[in-house]
C-alpha positions, 0 to 999 in steps of 0.5 A, spaced: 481 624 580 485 618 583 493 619 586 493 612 588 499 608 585 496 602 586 489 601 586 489 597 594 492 604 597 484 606 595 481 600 597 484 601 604 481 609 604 475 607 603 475 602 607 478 606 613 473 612 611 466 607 612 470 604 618 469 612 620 462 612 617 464 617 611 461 612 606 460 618 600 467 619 602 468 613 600 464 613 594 468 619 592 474 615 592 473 607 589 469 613 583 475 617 582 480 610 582 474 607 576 474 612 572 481 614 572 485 613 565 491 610 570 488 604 571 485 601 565 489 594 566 484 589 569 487 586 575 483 582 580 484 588 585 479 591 581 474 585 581 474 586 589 474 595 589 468 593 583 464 590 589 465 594 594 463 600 589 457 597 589 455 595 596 456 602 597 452 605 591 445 600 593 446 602 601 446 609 599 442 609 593 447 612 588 445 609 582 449 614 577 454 613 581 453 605 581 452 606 573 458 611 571 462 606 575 460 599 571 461 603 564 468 604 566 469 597 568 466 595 562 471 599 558 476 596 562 475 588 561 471 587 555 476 585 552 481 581 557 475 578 563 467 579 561 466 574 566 468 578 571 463 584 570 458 579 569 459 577 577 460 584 578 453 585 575 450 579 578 452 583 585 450 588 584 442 586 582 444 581 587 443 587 593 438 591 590 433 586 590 434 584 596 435 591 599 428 591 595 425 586 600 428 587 607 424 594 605 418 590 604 419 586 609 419 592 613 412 595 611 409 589 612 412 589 619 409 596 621 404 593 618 402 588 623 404 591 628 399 597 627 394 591 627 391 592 634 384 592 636 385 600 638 388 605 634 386 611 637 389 608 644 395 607 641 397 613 637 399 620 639 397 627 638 401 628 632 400 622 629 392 623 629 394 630 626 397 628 620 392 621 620 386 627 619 390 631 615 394 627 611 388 622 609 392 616 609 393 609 612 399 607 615 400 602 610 400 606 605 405 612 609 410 605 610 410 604 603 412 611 601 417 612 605 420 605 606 419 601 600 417 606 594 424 609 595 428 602 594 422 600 588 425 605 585 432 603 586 431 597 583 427 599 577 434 603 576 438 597 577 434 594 572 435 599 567 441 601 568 444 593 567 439 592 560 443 599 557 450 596 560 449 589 557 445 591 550 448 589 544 453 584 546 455 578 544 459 576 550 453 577 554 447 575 551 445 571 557 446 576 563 442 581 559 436 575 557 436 574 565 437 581 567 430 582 563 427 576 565 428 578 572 425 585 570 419 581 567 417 578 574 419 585 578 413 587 574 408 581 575 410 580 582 408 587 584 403 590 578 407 595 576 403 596 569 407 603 566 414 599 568 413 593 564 410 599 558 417 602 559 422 596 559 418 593 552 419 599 549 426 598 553 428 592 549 425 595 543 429 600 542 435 596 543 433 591 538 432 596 533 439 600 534 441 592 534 439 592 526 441 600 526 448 599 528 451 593 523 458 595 524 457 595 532 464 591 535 461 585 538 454 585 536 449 580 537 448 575 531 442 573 531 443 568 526 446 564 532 442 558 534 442 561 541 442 567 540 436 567 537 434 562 541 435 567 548 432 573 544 425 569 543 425 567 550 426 574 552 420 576 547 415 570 550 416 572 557 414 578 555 408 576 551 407 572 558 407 577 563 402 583 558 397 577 558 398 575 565 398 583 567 392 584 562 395 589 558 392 587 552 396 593 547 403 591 549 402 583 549 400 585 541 406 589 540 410 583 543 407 578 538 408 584 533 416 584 536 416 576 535 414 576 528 418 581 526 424 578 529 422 572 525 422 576 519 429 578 520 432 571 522 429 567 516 427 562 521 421 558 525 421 558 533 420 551 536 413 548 537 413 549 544 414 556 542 409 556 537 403 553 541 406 559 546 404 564 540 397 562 538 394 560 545 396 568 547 394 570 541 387 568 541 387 571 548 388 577 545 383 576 539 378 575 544 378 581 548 378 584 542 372 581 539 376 580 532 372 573 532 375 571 525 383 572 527 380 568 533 378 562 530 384 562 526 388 562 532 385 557 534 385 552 528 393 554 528 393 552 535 389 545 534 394 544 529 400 543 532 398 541 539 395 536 534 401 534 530 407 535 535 404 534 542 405 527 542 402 526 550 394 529 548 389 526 550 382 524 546 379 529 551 384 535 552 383 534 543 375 535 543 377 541 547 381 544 543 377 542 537 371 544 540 374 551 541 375 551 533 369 549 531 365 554 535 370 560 535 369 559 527 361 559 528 362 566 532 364 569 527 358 574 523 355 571 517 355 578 513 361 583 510 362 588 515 366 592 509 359 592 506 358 600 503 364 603 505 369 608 502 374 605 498 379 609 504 376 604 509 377 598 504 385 599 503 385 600 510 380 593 512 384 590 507 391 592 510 389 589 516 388 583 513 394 582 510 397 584 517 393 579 521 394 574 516 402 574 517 401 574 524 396 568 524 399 564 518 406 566 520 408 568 513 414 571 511 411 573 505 404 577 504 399 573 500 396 577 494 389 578 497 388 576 504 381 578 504 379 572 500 382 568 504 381 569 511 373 569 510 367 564 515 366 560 509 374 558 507 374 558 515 369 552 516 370 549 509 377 547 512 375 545 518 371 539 515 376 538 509 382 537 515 377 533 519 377 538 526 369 537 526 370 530 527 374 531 533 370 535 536 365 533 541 358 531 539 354 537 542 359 542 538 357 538 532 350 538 533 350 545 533 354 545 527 349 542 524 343 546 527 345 552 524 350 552 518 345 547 514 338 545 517 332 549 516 328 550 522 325 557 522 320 556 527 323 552 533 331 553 531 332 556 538 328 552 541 332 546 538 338 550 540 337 553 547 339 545 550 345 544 546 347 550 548 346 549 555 350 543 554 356 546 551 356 551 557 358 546 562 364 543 558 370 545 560 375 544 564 384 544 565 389 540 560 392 536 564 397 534 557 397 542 554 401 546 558 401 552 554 393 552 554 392 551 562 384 550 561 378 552 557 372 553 558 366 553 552 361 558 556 364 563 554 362 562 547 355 561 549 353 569 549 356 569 542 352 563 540 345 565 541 346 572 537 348 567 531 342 563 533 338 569 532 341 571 525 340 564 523 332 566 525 332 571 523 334 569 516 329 563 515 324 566 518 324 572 512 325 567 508 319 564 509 314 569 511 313 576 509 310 579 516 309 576 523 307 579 530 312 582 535 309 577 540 311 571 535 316 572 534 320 573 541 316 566 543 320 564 539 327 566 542 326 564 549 333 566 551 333 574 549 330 579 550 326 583 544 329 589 545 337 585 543 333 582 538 332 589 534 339 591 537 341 585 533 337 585 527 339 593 525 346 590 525 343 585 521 340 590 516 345 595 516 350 590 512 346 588 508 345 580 510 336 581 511 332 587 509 326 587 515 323 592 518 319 594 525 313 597 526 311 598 533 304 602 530 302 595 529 306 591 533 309 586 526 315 585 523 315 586 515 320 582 512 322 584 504 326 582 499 334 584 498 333 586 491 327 589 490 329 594 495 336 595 492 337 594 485 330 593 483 327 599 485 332 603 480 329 598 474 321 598 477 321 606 476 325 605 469 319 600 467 313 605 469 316 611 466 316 607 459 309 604 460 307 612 461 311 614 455 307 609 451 300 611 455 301 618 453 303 616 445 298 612 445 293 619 449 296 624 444 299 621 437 304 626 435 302 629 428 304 628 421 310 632 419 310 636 412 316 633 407 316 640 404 322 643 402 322 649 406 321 648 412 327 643 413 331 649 410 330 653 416 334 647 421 339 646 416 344 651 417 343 648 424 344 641 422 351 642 418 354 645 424 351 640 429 355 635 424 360 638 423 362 638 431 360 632 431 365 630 426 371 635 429 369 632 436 369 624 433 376 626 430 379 629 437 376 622 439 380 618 435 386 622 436 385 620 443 384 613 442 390 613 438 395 615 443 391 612 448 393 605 443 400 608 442 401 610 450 398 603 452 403 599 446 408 603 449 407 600 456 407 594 454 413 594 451 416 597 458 413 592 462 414 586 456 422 589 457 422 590 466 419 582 465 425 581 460 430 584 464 427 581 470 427 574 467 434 576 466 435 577 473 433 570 475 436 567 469 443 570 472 441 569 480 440 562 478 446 561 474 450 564 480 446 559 485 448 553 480 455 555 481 455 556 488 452 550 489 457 547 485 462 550 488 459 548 495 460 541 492 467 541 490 470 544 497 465 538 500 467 532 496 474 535 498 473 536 506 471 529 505 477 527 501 482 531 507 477 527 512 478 520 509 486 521 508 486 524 516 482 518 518 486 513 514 492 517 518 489 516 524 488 508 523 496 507 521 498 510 527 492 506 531 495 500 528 502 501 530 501 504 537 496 497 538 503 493 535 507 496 540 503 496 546 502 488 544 510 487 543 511 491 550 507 486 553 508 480 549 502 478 547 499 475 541 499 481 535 493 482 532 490 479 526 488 484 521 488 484 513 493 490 512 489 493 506 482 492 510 485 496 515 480 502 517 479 507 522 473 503 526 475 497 525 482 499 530 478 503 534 473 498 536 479 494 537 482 500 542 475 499 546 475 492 547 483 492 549 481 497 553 475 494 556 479 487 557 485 492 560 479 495 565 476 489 567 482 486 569 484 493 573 477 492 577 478 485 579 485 487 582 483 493 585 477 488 588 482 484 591 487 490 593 480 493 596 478 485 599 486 485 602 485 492 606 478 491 609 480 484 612 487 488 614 483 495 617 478 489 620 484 486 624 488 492 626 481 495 629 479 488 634 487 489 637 486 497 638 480 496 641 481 494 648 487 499 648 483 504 647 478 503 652 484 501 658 487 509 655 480 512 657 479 509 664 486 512 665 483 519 663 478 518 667 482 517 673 487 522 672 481 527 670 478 526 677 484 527 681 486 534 677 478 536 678 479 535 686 486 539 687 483 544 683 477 545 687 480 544 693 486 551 692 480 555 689 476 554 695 483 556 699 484 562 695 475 564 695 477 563 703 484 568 703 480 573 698 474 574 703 477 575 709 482 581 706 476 583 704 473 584 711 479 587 714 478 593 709 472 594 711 473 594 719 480 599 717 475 604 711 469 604 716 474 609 720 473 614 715 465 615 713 464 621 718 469 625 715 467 623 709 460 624 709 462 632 712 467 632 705 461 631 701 456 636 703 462 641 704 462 640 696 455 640 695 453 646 699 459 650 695 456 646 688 450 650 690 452 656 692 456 657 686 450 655 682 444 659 685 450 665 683 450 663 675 443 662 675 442 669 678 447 673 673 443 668 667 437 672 669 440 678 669 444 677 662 438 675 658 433 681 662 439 685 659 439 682 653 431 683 652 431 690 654 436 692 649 432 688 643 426 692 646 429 698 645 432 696 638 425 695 635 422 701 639 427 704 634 426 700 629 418 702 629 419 710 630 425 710 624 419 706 620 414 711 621 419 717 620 421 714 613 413 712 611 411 719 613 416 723 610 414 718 604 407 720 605 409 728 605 414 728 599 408 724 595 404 730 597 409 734 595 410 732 588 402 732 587 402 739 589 407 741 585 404 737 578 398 741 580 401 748 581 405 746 574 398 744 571 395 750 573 401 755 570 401 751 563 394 752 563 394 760 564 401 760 560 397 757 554 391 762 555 396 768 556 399 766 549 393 764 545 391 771 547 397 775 545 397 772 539 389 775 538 393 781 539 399 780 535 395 779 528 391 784 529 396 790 529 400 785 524 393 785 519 393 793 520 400 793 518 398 790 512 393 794 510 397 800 511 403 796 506 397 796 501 396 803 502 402 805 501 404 800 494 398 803 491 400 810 492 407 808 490 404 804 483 400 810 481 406 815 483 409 811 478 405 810 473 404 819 472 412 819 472 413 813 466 407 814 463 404 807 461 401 803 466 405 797 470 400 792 472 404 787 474 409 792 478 402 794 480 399 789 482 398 787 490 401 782 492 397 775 493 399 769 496 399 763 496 393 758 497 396 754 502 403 754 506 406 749 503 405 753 495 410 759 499 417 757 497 416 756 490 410 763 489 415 768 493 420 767 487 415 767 480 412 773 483 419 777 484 420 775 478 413 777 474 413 784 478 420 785 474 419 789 467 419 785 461 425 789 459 433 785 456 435 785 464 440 780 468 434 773 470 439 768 474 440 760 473 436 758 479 429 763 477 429 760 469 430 753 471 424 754 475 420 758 471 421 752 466 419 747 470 412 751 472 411 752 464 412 760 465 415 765 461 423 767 465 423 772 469 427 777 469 432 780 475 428 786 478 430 793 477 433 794 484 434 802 484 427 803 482 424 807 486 420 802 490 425 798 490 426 797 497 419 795 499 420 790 494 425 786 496 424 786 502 417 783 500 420 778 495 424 776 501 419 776 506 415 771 501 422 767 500 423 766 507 416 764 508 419 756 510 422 758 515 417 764 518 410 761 516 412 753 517 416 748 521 419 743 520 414 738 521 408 742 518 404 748 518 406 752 525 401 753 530 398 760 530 403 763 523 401 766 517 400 760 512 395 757 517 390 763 517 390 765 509 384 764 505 381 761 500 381 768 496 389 768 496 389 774 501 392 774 508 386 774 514 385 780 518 390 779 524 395 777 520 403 778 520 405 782 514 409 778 509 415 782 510 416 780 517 419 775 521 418 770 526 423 770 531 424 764 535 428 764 542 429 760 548 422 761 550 417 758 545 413 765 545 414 769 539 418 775 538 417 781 532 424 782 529 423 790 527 431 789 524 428 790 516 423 795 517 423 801 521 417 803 526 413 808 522 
């Protein structure tokens, strides 16, 4: 930030500092000062620091610096001095430009002074490299590295300048010329995609122009010279896309300049007009829009016509030549014929687009394709008289093909007229918007129509003709472009013609059979066979018995009776079609009324504003007679004073007649009588002063020359003294100096000895340095080689330690592989084993229950067959914890014992009868417990959490319900340790 007081301290820094050549220094300071909020009060010191902050942006090509500084100084004198930031700004473009050139100036420089007989010669090594390898020339290496950069700059400038002054009513005229400039940059050194980005530039600012209407100091572009300076910028444009040929942008120009039109309400002069419609059939030409062309032309021969007053007879024929055959080029058939309803919106919106920007018109036409149409086109040209202005050629060839008929020797009759029109042309001395014209170019056109023509009255004529005939017939077109033309022709419906190559003919038909006619020709033959058939097989006389019409007439009544309810739905339909469309009329007979209204009200307030206009006129009238009135009174008094102060005759006037015309008329002659007598005085004054200058100068005259003869004299006597001294003093100077000659010459011996007694120790000194350098750097060279002679050992060290570990650890992942594979077969077939003593265990279990039932059974004397009954389980694993407590509970006596809560709600929900709470001090009591807890205990033994454990019980029971051989007794558990190997927990049963 700036800590400057007063912006001359920071002035004389950054001169101080460029002085010293720290011109960013200097940048920095003269920013920091602009920027800051301290000195936001314009001064004239500012003016100064503005243009040094430039100079210094351009030479360093800083152009954000150069951006941020006019932005902040726009802030600062937008309101106090504007003039002062035009200046600015002007300075600044100013030095771009010319940096611009003297870059160029530069290249071109290099450029000749690389224009020599031999390059090679010249040049060298490195510079053939880089000639090879690059592949450029030294004209386009110049350009890069000298001119492109200050291209660049400029452009910069230039964007910089138009966002700085867009939008601003104070400066409209620097930013016309900003953009202006812009233009011819572009034009001067064919910068295509520049101009492309500076017109969407400016469109863009107009259209935030419109966006923005509450902007302070915005444009009104309802002025007269605002609209006038936007026009101009918007015509240069349109001048500078056609002139660059880049047709696209020249469109959206005239796009821009109709639209600027539309906003303002407003027509342009006619010199720009002319300007308009001469662009515009450049651009139609080249987009082969013939119709829009020939338009363009008739607008243009319009008003050269009507408000260029200096058009010669032979520049009009041009012009309206141009009209005339523009008009014929344009295609005698509807190229909308046959498309979809999608492509005729589309056409038709085109239409109404061109013919607003053609017709100039603020409001589209209700249906423009109508309008703009061939036949309107030359019905108007003859109605308003153009062909009579053309020349007598272009009128013959109107003629040929627009109303005679000549279908044998029409091109014949118009090779010659075409060939004349071709030489016609030349440059408009008296239209300077239109530089020349040339009717040549219509020529190709004109023979494609000579050959529709052709064509057209040939296939009126006849019906087939031979190929050959037919091309000695157009001389100047080849027979293929002729078929090229008739296929166009056919496709849009203007000729129905076929060829027939097999045998060398041309079929011409007739456009409705082969269309309309065909459909009704077909529909005649199948009647004429409907009666050939009748007539071939009658039909048979149909019986009037009553019978057999009863079997149909069922069929018959419901026929009728759908016909009936379909014809009241039809009805029904109708009618609220009838009550939908009075309803509409009613809506549209009430938008028409209330529109009516509308107008009636606008109208209404139009009348009162004009009477209100009318009043404050008669009254500004009324206050402007009475200021005059005023005005006269006063006129007459001071004219009364001015003759009594010079005692003239008072001036005779009737005193109620008196007007403000009539006193200044007398003013004038007054002051054109009191002017008159001054120049006859000063004449006489001026008389007395030439004789007066005339006598003083014959007097002066002799003395003059006698003062000049004296100077001479004394001027020779000073030059010989002069002399004379300076060759004594050159005599004294001459002889000191040989006398310190003779007395130094004394001292060269000992002065020759001094000096080789220094150089000889200067060497020696020398030869020892160099000697103790050598042996330095041998030093320094050997320590590095031993630095890097351990740099490669320690390498080496580490890459074969790397080396090893890596084997190492492959070992040990392949030794651990090996050992979790014999670990995984040493555990698969102890598993082998511990089934099979688990199977045998069961089998002793059931051994002994069955003794223990059977013991029971003799004690009790009745049987026990659900005590009895072996135990079975579950089908799959999952079924354990739910069938250890049901089979506990069955094993229990049906007797009035103790069942708990959780065993009855469970025996519920199965659909079981409750269990009872077994007898715990029967006699097999133990082993029956410890087996329902083992069944009960079967999640937590027989699964893991995730599903069925590997190698557990659940995973090897059968479908019959009973334990695999080899497997783990229900009563047993498994018991998990640290290691996954499973132990047998031997704490419920004791080894038998």
């Amino acid at each position: 930030m700036s800590n400057y007081a007063k912006p001359e301290a920071a002035l004389n820094q950054a001169e101080a500092l460029i002085n010293v050549g720290q011109k960013q220094d200097a940048l920095q300071v003269l920013h920091d000062l602009i920027t800051s909020k301290r000195h936001r009060a314009w001064q004239k010191i500012l003016e100064k620091i503005m243009f040094k902050y430039v100079e210094l942006c351009v030479d360093m090509r800083r152009g954000k610096f150069a951006k941020d500084g006019l932005i902040q100084y726009r802030i600062v004198c937008q309101q106090v001095n504007v003039t002062s930031l035009e200046e600015v700004i002007k300075h600044f473009m100013h030095l771009s430009t010319e940096k611009a050139e003297q870059a160029r100036s530069q290249a071109l420089a290099l450029e000749e002074a690389l224009d020599v007989d031999d390059l090679e010669a010249d040049k060298r090594p490195e510079d053939l490299m880089l000639s090879y390898v690059s592949g450029e020339k030294g004209k386009d290496r110049s350009d890069r590295e000298l001119v492109t950069p200050w291209f660049k700059f400029l452009w910069e400038t230039y964007r910089t300048v138009l966002e700085i002054l867009r939008n601003n009513s104070k400066l409209e005229a620097l930013y016309a010329m900003t953009a202006h400039r812009a233009f011819q940059f572009c034009k001067q050194y064919k910068r295509t995609t520049e101009f492309r980005r500076l017109c969407e530039i400016i469109r863009n600012h107009l259209l935030n122009l419109n966006k923005y209407r509450d902007q302070r100091d915005r444009p009104d572009l309802s002025a007269p010279e605002s609209l006038q300076l936007y026009l101009d910028t918007r015509f240069e444009q349109l001048k500078i896309a056609t002139d660059l040929q880049l047709w696209q942008e020249a469109f959206y120009s005239i796009e821009d300049i109709y639209g600027l039109m539309c906003m303002v309400k407003k027509t342009p002069k006619p010199s720009l007009l002319v300007v308009y419609y001469a662009k515009l059939t450049e651009i139609f030409w080249i987009s082969s829009s013939h119709l829009y062309n020939a338009y363009a032309w008739f607008k243009l021969f319009t008003l050269q016509k009507t408000y260029n007053k200096n058009l010669s007879l032979k520049d009009l024929q041009l012009i309206a030549s141009s009209v005339i055959l523009a008009a014929l080029l344009v295609l005698p058939y509807d190229h909308t014929h046959g498309a979809s309803h999608l492509e005729l919106e589309n056409a038709k919106e085109q239409n109404s687009r061109m013919a607003n920007l053609i017709g100039f018109e603020l409001d589209p036409k209700p249906d423009n394709r109508e309008v703009l149409s061939r036949a309107a086109l030359l019905s108007d040209l003859v109605a308003k008289g153009v062909l009579s202005c053309a020349t007598q050629e272009v009128k013959d060839l109107y003629n040929l093909l627009e109303h005679e008929f000549f279908p044998l020797n029409l091109a014949s009759k118009a090779q010659p007229l075409l060939a004349k029109i071709s030489k016609l042309g030349g440059k408009l001395a008296s239209a300077s918007s239109v530089p020349e014209v040339h009717l040549s170019r219509f020529v190709p056109a004109l023979e494609k129509l000579v050959i529709l023509r052709l064509l057209q009255q040939v296939s009126q004529v006849y019906q087939m003709m031979r190929i050959e005939s037919l091309s000695q017939m157009i001389p100047f077109c080849d027979c293929k472009v002729v078929e090229k033309i008739s296929v166009e022709a056919v496709k849009h419906n203007f000729m129905a013609m076929k060829v027939d190559h097999m045998r060398g003919v041309v079929l011409f038909g007739n456009l409705g059979l082969e269309s309309d006619g065909l459909r009704d020709h077909l529909a005649v033959l199948a009647e004429s066979l409907n009666k050939v058939r009748a007539m071939m097989y009658p039909p048979a006389n149909k019986a009037s018995k009553l019978g057999e019409l009863l079997p149909g007439l069922g069929e018959t009544v419901d026929k009728e009776h759908k016909r009936l309810l379909a014809r009241k739905s039809i009805i029904e339909k109708r009618k609220e079609e009838h009550e939908r469309q009075l309803i509409e009329m009613e809506r549209e007979e009430e938008s028409r009324r209330l529109k009516q209204q509308k107008i009636t009200e606008e109208a209404e307030q139009k009348r009162l504003a004009t009477e209100y206009e009318q009043r404050k006129n008669q009254r500004i009238l009324r206050e402007i007679e009475e200021r005059e009135l005023e005005e006269a009174q006063a006129l007459l008094e001071e004219a009364e004073k001015r003759s009594k102060k010079k005692g003239g005759k008072k001036p005779i006037l009737e005193g109620e007649k008196v007007t403000k015309k009539t006193l200044m008329e007398l003013a004038l002659t007054e002051q054109l009588r009191e002017r008159q007598e001054m120049e006859k005085k000063l004449q006489k004054l001026a008389k007395t002063m030439d004789y007066l200058e005339r006598a003083k100068r014959e007097e002066a005259a002799p003395l003059i020359e006698a003062a000049f003869q004296r100077r001479l004299v004394e001027g020779k006597v000073v030059y010989e003294r002069e002399k004379q001294l300076e060759t004594e003093l050159s005599r004294q100077r001459h002889d000191g100096d040989l006398r310190e000659k003779n007395r130094l010459s004394r001292m060269l011996n000992n002065k020759e000895k001094f000096q080789e007694r220094v150089l000889n120790r200067r060497k020696a000194e020398f030869d020892r340095q160099r000697v103790e350098r050598e042996e330095r750097i041998n030093q320094i060279i050997q320590a590095r080689k031993q630095e890097r002679k351990a740099m490669r050992k320690k390498i080496y060290y580490v890459r074969c330690e790397d080396e090893r570990l890596k084997k190492k650890r492959e070992e040990e992942e392949a030794r651990k592989r090996e050992e979790a594979e014999k670990q995984r077969k040493e555990e698969a077939e102890r598993r082998a084993k511990l089934d099979e003593i688990a199977e045998k265990q069961r089998q002793r279990e059931r051994e002994s229950e069955e003794k223990e039932r059977l013991r029971r059974e003799a004690l009790l004397g009745r049987p026990t067959d659900v005590a009895a009954k072996p135990f079975e389980p579950p089908a799959h694993a999952s079924e354990l914890g739910t069938a250890a407590p049901a089979a506990a509970a069955a094993a229990a006596p049906s007797t009035g014992k103790y069942v708990p809560r959780f065993m009855r709600e469970r025996a519920e929900g199965s659909g079981q009868s409750p269990p009872t709470q077994p007898d715990r001090w029967a006699g097999s009591g133990r082993r029956t417990e410890g087996f329902g807890q083992a069944s009960s205990d079967s999640d937590r033994w027989g699964r893991r959490p995730d599903g069925p454990a590997s190698g557990s019980v659940s995973d090897r029971w059968g479908s019959s319900g009973r334990p695999d051989d080899g497997a783990a007794p229900p009563g047993d558990r498994w018991r998990s340790g640290s290691s996954s190997r499973p132990t047998w927990s031997s704490s419920r049963y004791p080894e038998r």
